[in-house]
C-alpha positions as CSV (number, residue, x, y, z in Angstrom):
1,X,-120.4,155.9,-166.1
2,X,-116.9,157.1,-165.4
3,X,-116.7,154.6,-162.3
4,X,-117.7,151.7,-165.0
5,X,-114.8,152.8,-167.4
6,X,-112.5,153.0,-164.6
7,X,-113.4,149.3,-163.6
8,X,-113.6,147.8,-166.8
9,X,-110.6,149.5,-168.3
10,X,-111.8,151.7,-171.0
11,X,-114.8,153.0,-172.7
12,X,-118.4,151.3,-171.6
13,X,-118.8,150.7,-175.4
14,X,-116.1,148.6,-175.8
15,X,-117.8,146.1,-173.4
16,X,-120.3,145.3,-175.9
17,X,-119.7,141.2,-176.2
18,X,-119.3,140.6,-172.7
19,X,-123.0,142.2,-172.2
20,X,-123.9,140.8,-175.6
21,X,-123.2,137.0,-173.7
22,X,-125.1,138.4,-170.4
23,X,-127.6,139.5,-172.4
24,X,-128.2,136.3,-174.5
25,X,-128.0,134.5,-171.2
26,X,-130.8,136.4,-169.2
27,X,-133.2,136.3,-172.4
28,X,-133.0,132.7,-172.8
29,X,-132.9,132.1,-169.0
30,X,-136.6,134.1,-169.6
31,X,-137.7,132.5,-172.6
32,X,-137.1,129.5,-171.9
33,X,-138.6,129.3,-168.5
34,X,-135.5,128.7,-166.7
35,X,-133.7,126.0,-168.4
36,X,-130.7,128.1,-169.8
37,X,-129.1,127.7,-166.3
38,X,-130.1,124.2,-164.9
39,X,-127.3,122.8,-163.7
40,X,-127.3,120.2,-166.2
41,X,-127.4,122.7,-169.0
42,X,-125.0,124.5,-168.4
43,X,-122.9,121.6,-168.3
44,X,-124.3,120.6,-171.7
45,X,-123.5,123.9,-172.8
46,X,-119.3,123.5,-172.3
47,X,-119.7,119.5,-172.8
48,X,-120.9,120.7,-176.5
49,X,-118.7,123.0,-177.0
50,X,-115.5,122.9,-175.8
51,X,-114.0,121.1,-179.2
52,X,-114.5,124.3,-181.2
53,X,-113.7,126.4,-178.5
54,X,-110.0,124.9,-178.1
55,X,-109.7,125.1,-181.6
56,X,-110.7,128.6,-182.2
57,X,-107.9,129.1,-179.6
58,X,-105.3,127.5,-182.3
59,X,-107.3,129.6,-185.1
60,X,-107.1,133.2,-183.2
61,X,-103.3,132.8,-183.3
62,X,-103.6,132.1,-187.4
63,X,-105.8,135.3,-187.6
64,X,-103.8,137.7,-185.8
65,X,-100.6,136.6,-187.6
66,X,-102.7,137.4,-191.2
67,X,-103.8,133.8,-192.2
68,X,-106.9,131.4,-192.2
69,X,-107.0,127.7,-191.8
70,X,-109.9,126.1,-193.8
71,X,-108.9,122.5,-193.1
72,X,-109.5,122.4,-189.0
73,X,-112.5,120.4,-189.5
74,X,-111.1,117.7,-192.1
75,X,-108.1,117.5,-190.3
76,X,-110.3,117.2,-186.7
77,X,-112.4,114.2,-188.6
78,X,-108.8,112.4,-189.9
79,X,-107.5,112.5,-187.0
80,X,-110.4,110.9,-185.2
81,X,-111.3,108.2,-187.0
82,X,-106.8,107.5,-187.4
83,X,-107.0,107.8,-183.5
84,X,-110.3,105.3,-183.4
85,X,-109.0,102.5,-185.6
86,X,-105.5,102.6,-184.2
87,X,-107.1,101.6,-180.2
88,X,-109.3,98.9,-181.8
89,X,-107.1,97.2,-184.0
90,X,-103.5,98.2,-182.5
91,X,-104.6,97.8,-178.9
92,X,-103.7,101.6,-178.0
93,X,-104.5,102.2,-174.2
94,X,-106.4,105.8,-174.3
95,X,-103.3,107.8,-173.5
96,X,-101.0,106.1,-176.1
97,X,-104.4,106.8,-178.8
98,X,-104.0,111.2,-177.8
99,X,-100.4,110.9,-178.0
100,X,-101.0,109.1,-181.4
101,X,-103.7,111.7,-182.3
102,X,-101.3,114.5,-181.4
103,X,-98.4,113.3,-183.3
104,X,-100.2,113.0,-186.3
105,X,-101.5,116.4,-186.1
106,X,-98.0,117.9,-185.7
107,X,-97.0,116.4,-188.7
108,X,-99.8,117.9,-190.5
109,X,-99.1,121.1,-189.3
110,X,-95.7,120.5,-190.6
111,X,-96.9,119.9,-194.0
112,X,-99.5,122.6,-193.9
113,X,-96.6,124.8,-192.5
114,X,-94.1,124.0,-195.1
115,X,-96.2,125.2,-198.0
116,X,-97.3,128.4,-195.9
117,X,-93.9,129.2,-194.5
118,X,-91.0,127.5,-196.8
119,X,-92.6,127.7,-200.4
120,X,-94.9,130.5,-199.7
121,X,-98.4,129.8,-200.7
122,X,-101.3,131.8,-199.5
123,X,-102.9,129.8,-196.3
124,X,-106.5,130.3,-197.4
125,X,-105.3,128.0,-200.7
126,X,-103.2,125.8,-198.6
127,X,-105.9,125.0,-196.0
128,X,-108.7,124.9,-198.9
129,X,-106.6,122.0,-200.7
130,X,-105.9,121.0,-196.6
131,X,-109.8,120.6,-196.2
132,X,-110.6,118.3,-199.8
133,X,-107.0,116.2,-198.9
134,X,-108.0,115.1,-195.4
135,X,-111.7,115.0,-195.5
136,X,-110.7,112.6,-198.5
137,X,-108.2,110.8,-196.3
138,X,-111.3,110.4,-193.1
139,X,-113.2,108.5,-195.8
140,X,-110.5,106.4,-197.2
141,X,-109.2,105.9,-193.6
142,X,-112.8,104.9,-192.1
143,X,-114.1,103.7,-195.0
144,X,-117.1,105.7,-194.3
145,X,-117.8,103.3,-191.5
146,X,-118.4,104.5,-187.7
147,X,-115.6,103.5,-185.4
148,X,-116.4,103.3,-181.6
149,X,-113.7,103.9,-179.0
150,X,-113.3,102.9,-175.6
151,X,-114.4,104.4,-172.4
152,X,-111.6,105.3,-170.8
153,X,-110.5,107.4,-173.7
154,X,-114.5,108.5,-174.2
155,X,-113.4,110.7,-170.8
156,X,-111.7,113.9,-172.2
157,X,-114.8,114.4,-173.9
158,X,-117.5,113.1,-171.9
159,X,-116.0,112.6,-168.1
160,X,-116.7,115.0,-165.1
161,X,-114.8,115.3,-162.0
162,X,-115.0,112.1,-159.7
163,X,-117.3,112.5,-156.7
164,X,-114.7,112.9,-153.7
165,X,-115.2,113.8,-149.6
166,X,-118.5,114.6,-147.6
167,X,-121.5,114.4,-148.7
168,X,-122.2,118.5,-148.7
169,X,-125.0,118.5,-152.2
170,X,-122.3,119.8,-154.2
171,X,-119.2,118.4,-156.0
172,X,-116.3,119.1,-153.7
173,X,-113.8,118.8,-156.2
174,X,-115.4,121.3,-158.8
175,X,-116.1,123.8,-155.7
176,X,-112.2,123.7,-154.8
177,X,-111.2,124.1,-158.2
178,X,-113.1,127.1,-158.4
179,X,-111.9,128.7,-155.0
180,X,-108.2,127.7,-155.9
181,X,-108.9,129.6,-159.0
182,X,-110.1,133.0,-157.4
183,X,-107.1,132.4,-155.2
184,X,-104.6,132.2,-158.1
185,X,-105.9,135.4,-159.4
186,X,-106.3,137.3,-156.0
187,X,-102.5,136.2,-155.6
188,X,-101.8,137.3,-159.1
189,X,-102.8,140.8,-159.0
190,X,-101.5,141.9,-155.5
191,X,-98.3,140.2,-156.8
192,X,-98.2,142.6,-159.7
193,X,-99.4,145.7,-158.2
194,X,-96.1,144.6,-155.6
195,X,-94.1,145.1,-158.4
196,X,-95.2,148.0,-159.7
197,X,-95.0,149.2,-156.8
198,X,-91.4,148.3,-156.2
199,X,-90.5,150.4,-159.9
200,X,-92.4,153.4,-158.8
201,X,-95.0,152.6,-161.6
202,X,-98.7,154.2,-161.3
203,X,-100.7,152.0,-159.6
204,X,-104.5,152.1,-160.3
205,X,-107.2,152.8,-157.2
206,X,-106.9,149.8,-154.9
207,X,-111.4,150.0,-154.9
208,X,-111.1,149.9,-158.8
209,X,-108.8,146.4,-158.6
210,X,-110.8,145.0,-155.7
211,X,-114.3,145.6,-157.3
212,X,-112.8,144.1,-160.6
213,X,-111.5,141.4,-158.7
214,X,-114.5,140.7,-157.1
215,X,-117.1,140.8,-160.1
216,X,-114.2,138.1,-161.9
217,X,-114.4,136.1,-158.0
218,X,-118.2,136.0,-158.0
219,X,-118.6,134.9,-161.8
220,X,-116.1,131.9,-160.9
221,X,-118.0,130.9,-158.2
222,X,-121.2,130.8,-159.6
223,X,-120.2,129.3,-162.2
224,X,-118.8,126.1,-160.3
225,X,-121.6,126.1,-158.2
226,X,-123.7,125.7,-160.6
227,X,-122.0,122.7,-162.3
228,X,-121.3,121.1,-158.7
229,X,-125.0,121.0,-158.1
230,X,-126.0,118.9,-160.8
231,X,-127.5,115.7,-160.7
232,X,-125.6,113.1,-159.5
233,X,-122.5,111.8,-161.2
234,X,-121.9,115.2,-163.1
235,X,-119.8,118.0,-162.2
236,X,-117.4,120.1,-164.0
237,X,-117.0,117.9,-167.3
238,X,-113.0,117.4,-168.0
239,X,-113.5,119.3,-171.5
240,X,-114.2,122.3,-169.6
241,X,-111.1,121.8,-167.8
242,X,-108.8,121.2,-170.8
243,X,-110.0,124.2,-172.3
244,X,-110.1,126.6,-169.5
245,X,-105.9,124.7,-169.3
246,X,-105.3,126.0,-172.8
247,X,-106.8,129.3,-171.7
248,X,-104.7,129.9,-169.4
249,X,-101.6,128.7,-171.4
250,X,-102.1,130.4,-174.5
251,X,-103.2,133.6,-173.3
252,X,-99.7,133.7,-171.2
253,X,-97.5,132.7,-174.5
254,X,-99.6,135.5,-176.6
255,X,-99.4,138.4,-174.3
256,X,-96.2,137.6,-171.7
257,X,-93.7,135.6,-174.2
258,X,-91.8,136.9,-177.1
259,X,-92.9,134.5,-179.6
260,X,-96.5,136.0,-178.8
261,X,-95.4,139.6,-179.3
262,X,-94.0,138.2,-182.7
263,X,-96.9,136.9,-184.1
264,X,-98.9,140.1,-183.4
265,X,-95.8,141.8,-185.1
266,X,-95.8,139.7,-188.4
267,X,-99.9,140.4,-188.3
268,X,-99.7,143.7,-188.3
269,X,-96.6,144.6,-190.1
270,X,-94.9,141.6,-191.7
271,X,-92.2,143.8,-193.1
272,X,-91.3,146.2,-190.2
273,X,-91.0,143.0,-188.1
274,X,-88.6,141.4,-190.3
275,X,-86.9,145.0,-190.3
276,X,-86.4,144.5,-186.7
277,X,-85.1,141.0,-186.3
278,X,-88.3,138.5,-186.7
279,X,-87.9,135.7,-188.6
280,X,-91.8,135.6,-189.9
281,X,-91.4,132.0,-191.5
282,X,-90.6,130.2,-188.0
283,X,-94.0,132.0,-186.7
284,X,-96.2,131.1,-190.0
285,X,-94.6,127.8,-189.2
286,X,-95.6,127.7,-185.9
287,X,-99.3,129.2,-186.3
288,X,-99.7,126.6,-188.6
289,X,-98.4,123.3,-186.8
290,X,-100.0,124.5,-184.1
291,X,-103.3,125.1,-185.6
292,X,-103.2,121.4,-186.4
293,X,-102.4,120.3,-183.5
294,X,-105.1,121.6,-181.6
295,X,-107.6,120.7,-184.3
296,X,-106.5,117.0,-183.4
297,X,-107.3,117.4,-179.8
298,X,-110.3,118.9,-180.4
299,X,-111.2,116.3,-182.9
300,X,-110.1,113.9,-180.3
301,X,-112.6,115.1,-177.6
302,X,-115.7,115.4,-180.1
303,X,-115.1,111.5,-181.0
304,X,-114.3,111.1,-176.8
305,X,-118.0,112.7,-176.3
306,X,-119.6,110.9,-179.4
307,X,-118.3,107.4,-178.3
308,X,-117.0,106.9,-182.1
309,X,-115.6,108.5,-184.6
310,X,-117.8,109.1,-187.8
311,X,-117.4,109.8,-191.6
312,X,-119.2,113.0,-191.3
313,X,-117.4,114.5,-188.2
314,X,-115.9,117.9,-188.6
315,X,-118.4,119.3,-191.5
316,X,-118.2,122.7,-191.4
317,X,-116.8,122.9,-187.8
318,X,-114.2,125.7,-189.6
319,X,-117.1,128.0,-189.8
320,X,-117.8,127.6,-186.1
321,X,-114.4,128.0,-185.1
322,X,-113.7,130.9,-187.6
323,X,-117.0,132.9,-186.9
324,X,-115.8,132.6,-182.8
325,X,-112.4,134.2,-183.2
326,X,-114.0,137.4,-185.7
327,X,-117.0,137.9,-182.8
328,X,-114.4,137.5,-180.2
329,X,-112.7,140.6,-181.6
330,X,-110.1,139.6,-184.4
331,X,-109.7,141.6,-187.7
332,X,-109.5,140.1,-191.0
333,X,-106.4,142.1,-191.8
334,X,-104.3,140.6,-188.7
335,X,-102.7,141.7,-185.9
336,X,-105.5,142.4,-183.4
337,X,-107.2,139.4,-181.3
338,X,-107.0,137.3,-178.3
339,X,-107.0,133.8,-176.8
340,X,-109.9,135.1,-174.2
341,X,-111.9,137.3,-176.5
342,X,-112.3,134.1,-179.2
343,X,-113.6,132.0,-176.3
344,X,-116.2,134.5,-175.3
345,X,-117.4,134.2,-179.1
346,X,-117.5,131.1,-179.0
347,X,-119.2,131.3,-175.8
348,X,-121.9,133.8,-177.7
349,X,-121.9,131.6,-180.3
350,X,-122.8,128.1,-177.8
351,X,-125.2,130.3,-176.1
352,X,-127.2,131.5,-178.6
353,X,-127.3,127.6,-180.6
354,X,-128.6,126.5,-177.1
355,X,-131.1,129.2,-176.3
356,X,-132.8,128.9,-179.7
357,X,-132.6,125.0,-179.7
358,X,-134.7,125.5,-176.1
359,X,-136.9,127.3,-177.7
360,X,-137.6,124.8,-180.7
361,X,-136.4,127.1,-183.5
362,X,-135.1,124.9,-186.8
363,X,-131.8,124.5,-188.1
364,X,-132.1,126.7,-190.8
365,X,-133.1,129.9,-188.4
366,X,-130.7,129.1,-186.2
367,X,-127.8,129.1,-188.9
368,X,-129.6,132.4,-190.2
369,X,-129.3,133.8,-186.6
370,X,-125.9,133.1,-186.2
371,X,-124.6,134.6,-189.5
372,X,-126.5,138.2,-188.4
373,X,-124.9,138.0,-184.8
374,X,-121.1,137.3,-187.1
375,X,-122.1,140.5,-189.4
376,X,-123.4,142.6,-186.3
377,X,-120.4,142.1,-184.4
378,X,-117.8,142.6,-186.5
379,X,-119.5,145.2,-188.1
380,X,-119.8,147.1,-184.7
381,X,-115.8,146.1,-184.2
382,X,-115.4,148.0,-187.4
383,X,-117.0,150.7,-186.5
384,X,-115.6,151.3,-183.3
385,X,-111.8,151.1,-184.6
386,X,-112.8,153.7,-187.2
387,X,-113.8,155.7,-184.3
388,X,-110.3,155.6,-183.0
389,X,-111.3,152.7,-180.2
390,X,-109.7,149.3,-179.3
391,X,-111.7,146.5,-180.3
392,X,-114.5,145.4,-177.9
393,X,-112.4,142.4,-176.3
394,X,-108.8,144.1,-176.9
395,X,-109.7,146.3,-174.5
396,X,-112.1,144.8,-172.3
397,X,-109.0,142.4,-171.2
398,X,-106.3,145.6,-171.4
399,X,-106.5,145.2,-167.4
400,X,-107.0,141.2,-167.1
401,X,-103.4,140.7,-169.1
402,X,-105.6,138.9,-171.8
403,X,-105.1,141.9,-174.6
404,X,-103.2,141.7,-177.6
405,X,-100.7,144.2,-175.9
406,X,-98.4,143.4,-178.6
407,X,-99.9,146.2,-180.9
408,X,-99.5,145.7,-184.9
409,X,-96.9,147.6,-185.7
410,X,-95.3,147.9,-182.6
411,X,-91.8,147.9,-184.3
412,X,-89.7,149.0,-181.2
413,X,-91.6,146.5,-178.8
414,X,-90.5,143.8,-180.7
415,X,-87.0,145.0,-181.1
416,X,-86.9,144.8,-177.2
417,X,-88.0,140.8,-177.4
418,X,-85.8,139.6,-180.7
């Protein structure tokens, strides 16, 4: 037991969604006879997905810096059907159509921002009037009509990597992606222990790093093997990849930059990080703006995968995207979460809708289902901080530099960054 905590980073307990997801996995990989991890469900499973998961990336950041955002899904659907009607009757090629998409969704940040940051409404009424203003504004904009889009803008949604080199039963590319990857992070943390090295700072048990390592290497690996064995034609679908991009991105600006440290600052303490220099309406602004902006890019690849853009896209898709951040590990009251832990409950979350659809279980179980697994495993979150513990993903990723290492009122931290 003490070898696991040594490996993992902490207490066994706190690993509790990472085997919740195994767990999930290898009883619907029984039920279900073995479907859970064809190749092509699998594939499915991110395909599906990967909209709310990118967005509950953009949301995890509002949490931690003590907001909500109510209006992801109506702003997701606006900026669809915008985005759809713009290629078709302003001949938009597909990249001018995301850069359109995009743009729009800054600005709505911007106005969602203003009345958050400048004027100082509560988000939870700003988004709320956010949610009945743009849902309005898909149906005036579509005219509640479906609007196709093209297919070479239908590919951040539905494409996979192309087929490439010998003919080896697998998809080269995906394979390589996933070996460059292990490399990155096997380069990565002898870099780091270099440098700690070099400082004279306490270096952990070169077995306890390499098994670590190694458990990360072989989940990677599987992983992309799995997905380059698929039927022909599909591979690693280029939704995954955006998302596992924005990953990468935003858990390096929320744990290595200083605007990062800020927002966990303002979440936990707004005053005692004003006391020590941070200007909390630039990062409300920025949660915000942000916020929209990846709402627009999800709603972007949902319409990219549906092949048009609908009246009723984005209904209740802030449910989805809120319910992944609080299993991933976020509190209500701010300040604790990360970019990784809220894609693991979305992950949970994908799972668990897959699994029981497998199975044949209704719509109305499922959504019962998945509000029990939200109330379990936030109540277990609770329960563990009032035991004096981290949260479950806080400090599952202590060791893989996606914590919240920026603690709440870590006053003199941020002094260091303003």
């Amino acid at each position: 037991m003490d070898k696991l905590k040594q490996i993992f980073g902490g207490d066994t307990r706190q690993l509790g969604m990472i085997f919740a997801l195994v767990a999930l996995i290898l009883f619907f990989q029984w039920r279900t006879g073995g479907l859970t991890l064809k190749p092509e469900n699998v594939i499915n499973i991110f395909q599906g997905n990967s909209y709310i998961l990118v967005m509950a990336i953009g949301m995890v950041l509002v949490i931690i810096a003590g907001h909500i955002d109510l209006s992801v899904g109506s702003v997701a659907a606006f900026v669809g059907i915008s985005v759809a009607i713009a290629m078709r009757d302003w001949g938009l090629p597909w990249w001018g159509g995301i850069l359109f998409g995009l743009a729009i969704g800054a600005l709505v940040g911007a106005w969602q921002g203003f009345w958050v940051a400048v004027v100082g409404i509560p988000a939870f009424i700003v988004t709320l009037a956010g949610m009945l203003i743009f849902r309005g504004a898909n149906q005036a904009v579509g005219k509640s009509l479906t609007v196709p889009v093209g297919k070479d803008f239908q590919v951040i949604g539905a494409g996979y990597l192309p087929e490439v080199g010998p003919n080896t039963g697998y998809n080269n590319l995906t394979l390589l992606l996933g070996l460059l990857l292990c490399a990155a992070i096997i380069g990565g943390t002898l870099r780091t222990r270099r440098n700690q090295s070099k400082i004279g700072a306490h270096l952990e048990a070169g077995w306890i790093v390499a098994v670590r390592i190694g458990l990360i290497c072989v989940a990677i690996m599987a992983a992309a093997m799995l997905m380059a064995s698929g039927r022909k034609g599909t591979s690693l679908p280029v939704s995954a990849i955006i998302l596992g991009v924005l990953t990468l991105v935003y858990g390096f600006v929320a744990t290595r930059t200083i605007i990062g440290r800020h927002v966990y600052a303002v979440g936990g303490n707004r005053q005692a990080a004003e006391l020590s220099g941070v200007r909390s309406r630039r990062i409300n602004f920025f949660v915000m703006m942000n916020m929209s902006v990846l709402a627009a890019l999800g709603g972007m690849m949902f319409v990219a995968r549906s092949n048009a853009s609908g009246p009723f896209d984005g209904v209740g898709w802030e449910l989805d995207v809120i319910a992944a951040v609080f299993i991933g590990g976020a509190a209500v009251s701010g300040g604790v979460g990360t970019v990784v832990g809220s894609v693991i409950g979305g992950l949970v979350m994908a799972v668990l809708n897959n699994g029981l659809q497998l199975l044949g279980v209704g719509a109305d179980q499922t959504q019962i289902y998945k509000g029990l697994v939200l109330l379990i495993a936030v109540a277990f979150d609770v329960y563990n901080k009032s035991q004096g513990r981290r949260s479950i993903i806080g400090m599952l990723m202590k060791n893989s530099g996606g914590g919240g290492r920026a603690a709440a009122g870590d006053t003199e931290g941020v002094k260091q960054q303003a």
